[in-house]
LUMNUDO-790322 format. One line per field, with one value per residue: residue number from 1; residue in three letters; chain; z, y, x of N, C-alpha, C in turn. Coordinates in steps of 0.001 Angstrom, whole numbers, plus 500000, padded with zeros to 6 digits. Each point is the difference from the previous one (the first is absolute). Example, Ala and Ser with C-alpha at 12.3 -4.5 7.8 and 13.67 -1.06 7.14 Angstrom:
BEGIN
num = (1, 2)
residuo = (ALA, SER)
cadena = (A, A)
n_c3 = (507800, 499280)
n_c2 = (494310, 501050)
n_c1 = (513190, 499650)
ca_c3 = (500000, 500060)
ca_c2 = (501190, 501190)
ca_c1 = (499110, 500820)
c_c3 = (500000, 500730)
c_c2 = (501200, 501090)
c_c1 = (500900, 499230)
//
This chain:
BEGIN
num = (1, 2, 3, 4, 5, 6, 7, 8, 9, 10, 11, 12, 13, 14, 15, 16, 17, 18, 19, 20, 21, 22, 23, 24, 25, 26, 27, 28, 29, 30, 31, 32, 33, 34, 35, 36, 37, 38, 39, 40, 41, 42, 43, 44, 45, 46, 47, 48, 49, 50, 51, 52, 53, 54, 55, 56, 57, 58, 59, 60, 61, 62, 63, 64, 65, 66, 67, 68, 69, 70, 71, 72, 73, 74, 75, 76, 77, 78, 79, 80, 81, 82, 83, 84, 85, 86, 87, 88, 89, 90, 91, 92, 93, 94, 95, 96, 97, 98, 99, 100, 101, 102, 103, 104, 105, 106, 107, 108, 109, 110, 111, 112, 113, 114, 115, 116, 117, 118, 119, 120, 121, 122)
residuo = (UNK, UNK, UNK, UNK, UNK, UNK, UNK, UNK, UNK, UNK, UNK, UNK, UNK, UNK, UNK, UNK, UNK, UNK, UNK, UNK, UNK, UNK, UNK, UNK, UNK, UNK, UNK, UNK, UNK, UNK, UNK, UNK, UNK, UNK, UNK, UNK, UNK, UNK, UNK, UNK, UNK, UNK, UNK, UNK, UNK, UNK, UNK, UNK, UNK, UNK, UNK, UNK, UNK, UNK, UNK, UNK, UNK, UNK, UNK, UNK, UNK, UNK, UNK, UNK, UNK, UNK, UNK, UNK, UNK, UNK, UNK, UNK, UNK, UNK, UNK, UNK, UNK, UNK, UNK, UNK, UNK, UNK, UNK, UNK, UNK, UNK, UNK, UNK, UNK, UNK, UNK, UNK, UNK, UNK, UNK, UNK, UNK, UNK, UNK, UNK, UNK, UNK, UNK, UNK, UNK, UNK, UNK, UNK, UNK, UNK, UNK, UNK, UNK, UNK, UNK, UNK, UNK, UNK, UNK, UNK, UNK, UNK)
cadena = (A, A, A, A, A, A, A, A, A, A, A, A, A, A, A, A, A, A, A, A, A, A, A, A, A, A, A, A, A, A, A, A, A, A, A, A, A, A, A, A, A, A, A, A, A, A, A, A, A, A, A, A, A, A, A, A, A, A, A, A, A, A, A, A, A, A, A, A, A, A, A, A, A, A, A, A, A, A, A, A, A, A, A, A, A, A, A, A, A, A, A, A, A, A, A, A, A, A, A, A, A, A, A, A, A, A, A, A, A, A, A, A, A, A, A, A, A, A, A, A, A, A)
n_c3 = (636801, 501247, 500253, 498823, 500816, 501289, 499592, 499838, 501747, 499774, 498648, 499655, 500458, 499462, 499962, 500918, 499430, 501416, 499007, 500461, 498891, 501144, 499830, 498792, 500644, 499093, 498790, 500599, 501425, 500265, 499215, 499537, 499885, 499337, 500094, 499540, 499802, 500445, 499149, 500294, 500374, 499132, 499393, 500583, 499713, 498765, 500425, 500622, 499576, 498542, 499864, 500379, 499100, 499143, 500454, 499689, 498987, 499479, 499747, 498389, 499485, 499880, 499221, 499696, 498771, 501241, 498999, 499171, 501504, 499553, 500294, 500837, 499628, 500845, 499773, 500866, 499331, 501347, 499893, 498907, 499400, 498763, 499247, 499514, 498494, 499815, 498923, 499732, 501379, 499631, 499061, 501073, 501061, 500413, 500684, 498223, 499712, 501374, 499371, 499848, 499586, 501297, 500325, 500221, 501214, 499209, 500566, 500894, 498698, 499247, 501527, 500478, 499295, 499847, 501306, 499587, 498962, 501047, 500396, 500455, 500386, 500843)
n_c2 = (774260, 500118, 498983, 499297, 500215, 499975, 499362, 499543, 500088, 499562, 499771, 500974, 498712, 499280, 498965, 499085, 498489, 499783, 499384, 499681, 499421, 500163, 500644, 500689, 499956, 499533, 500998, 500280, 500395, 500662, 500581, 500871, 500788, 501274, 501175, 500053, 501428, 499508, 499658, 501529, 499863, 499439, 499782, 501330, 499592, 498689, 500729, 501170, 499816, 500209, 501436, 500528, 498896, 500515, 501067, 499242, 499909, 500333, 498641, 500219, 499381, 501023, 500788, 500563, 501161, 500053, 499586, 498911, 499791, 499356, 499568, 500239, 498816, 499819, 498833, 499564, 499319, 500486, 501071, 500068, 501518, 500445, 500872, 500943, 500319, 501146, 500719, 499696, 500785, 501079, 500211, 499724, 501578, 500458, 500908, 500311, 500044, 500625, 501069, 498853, 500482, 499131, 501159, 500426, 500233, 501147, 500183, 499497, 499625, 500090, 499674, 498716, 499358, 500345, 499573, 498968, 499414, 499886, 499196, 501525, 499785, 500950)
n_c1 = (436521, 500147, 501125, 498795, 499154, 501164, 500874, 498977, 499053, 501344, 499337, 499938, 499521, 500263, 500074, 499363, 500644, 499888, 499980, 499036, 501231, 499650, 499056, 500593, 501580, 501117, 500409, 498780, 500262, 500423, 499097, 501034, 498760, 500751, 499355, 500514, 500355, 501163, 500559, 500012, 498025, 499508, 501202, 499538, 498668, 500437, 500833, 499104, 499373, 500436, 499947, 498536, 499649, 500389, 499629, 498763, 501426, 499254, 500497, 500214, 498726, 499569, 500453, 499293, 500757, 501395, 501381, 499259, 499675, 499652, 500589, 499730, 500793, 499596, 500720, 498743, 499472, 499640, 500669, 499377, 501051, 498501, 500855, 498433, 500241, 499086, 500637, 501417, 500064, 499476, 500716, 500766, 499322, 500949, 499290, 499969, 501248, 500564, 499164, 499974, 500767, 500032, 499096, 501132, 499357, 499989, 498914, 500709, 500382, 498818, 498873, 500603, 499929, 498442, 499926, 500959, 499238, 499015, 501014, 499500, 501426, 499848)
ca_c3 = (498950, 500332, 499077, 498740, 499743, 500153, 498770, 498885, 500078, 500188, 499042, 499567, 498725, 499349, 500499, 500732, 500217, 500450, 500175, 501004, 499160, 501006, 499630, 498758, 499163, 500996, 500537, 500868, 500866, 499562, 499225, 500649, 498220, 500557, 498493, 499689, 498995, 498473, 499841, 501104, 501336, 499896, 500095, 501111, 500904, 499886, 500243, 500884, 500436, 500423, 500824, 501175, 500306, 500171, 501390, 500939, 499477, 499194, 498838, 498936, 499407, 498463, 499354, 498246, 499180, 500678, 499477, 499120, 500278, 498990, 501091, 500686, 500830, 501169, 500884, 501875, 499826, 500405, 499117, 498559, 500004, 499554, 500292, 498681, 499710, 499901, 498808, 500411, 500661, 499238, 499203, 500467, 500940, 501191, 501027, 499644, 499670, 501069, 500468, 500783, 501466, 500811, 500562, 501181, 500831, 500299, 500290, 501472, 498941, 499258, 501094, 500744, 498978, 499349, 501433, 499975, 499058, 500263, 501428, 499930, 501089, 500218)
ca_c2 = (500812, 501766, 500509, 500018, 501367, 501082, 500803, 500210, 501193, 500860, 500433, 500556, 498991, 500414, 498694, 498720, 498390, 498676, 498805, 498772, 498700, 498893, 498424, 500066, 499899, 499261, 500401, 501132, 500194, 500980, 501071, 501627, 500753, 501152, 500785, 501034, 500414, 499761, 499531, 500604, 499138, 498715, 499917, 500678, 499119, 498915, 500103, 500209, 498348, 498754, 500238, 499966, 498664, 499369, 500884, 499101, 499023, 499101, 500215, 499678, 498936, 500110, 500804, 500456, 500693, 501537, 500879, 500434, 500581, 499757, 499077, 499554, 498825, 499868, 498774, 499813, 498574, 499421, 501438, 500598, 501307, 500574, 501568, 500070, 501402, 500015, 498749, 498296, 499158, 499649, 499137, 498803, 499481, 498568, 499968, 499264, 498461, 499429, 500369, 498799, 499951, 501309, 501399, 499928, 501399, 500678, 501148, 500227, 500583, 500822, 500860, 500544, 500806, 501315, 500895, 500517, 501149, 501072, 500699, 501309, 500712, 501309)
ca_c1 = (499403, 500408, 500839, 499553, 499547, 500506, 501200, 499419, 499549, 500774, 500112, 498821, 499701, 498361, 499381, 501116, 499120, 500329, 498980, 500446, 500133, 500765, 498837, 499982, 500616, 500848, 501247, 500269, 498527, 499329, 500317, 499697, 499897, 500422, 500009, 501038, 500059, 501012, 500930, 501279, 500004, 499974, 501579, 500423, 499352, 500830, 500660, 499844, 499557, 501241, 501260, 499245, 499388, 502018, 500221, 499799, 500565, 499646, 500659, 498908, 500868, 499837, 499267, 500246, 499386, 499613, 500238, 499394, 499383, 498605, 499710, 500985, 499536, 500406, 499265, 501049, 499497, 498804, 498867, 500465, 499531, 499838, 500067, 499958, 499761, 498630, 499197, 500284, 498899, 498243, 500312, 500347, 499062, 500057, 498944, 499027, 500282, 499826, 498351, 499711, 501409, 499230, 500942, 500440, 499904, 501604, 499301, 501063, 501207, 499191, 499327, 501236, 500976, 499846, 499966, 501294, 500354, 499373, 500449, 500926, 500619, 500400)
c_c3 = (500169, 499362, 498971, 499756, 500612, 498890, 499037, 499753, 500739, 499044, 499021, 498710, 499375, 501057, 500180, 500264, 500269, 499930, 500335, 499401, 500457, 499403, 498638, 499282, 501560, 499575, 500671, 500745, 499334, 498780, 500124, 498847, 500482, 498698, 499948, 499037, 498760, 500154, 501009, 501415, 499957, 500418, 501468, 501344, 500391, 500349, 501670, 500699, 500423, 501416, 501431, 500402, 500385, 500930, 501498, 499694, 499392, 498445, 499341, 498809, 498427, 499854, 498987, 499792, 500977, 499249, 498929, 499995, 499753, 501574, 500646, 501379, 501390, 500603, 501261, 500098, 500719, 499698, 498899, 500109, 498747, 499514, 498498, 500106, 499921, 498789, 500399, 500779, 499397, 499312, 500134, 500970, 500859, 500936, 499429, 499895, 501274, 500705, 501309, 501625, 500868, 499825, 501135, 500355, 499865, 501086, 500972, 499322, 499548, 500745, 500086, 498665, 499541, 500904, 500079, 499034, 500085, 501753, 499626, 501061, 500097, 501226)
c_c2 = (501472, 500310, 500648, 501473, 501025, 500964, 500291, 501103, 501558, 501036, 500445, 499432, 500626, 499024, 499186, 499579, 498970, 498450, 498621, 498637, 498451, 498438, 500206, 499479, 499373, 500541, 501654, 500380, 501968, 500988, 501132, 500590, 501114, 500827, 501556, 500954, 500533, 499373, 499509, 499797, 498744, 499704, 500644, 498909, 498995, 500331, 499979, 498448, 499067, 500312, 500050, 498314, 499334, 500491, 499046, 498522, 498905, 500054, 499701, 498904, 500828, 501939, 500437, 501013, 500983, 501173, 500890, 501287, 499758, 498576, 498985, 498471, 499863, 498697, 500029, 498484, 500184, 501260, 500463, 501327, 500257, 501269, 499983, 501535, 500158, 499108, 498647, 499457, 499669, 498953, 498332, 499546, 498235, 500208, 499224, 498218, 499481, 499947, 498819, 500107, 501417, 501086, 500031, 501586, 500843, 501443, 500446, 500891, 501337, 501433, 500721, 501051, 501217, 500814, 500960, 501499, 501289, 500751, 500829, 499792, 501309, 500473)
c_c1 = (500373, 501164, 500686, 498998, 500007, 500524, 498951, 499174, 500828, 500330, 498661, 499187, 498085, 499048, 500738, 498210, 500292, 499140, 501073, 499348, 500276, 498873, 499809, 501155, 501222, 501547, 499838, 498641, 499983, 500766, 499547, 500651, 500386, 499479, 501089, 499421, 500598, 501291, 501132, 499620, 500130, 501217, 500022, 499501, 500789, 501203, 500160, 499581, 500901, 501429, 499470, 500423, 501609, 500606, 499242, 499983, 498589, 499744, 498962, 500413, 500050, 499692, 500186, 498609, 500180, 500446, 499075, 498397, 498310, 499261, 501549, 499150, 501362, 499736, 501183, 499596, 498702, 499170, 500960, 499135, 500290, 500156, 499845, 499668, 498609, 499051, 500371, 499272, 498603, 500417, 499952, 498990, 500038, 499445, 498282, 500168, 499912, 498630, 499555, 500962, 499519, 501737, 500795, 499667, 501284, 499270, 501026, 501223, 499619, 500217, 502132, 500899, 498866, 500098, 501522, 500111, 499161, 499941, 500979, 500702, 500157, 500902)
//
């Protein structure tokens, strides 16, 4: 799973949601919702993703809509990544549709990546 949200919180996203689909559904154990705020992260995110994940050679079976920017799907088969723009997401709200599927803890990512951005070196 680290894999998957390293690169992700490498990048200055709005929100990242990891729920864990493993006893709900059978073509994937987890999904991880990312929120962007326009266009140009969305695409900036997916990108980054994919070249981070192909960089530790694993491959993906599918993506689409990175160009377009509005949401972009990422399947790795056993976690599919979400990257929607702010409305789309409300819009679509897959953290409600999943409501029933516990959360996966990202607090270790969170703590590590805002710490980064607020350590001054001098």
């Amino acid at each position: 799973m680290k894999k998957y949200l390293i690169p992700a919180f490498e990048r200055k996203t709005k929100s990242i949601t990891a729920i864990d689909v493993r006893h709900h559904t059978s073509y994937t154990d987890t999904l991880i919702i990312i929120e962007a705020n326009s266009h140009r992260q969305v695409t900036s995110i997916a990108e980054h993703l994919i070249k981070s994940l192909k960089k530790q050679k694993t491959k993906n079976i599918g993506v689409e809509g990175v160009k377009e920017g509005e949401w972009a799907l990422l399947d790795y088969g056993d976690v599919i990544i979400h990257i929607f723009k702010s409305d789309i997401k409300s819009f679509y709200d897959l953290e409600g549709l999943w409501a029933d599927a516990p959360r996966i803890d990202l607090s270790e990512f969170e703590a590590a990546y805002s710490s980064e951005e607020t350590n001054d070196d001098f």
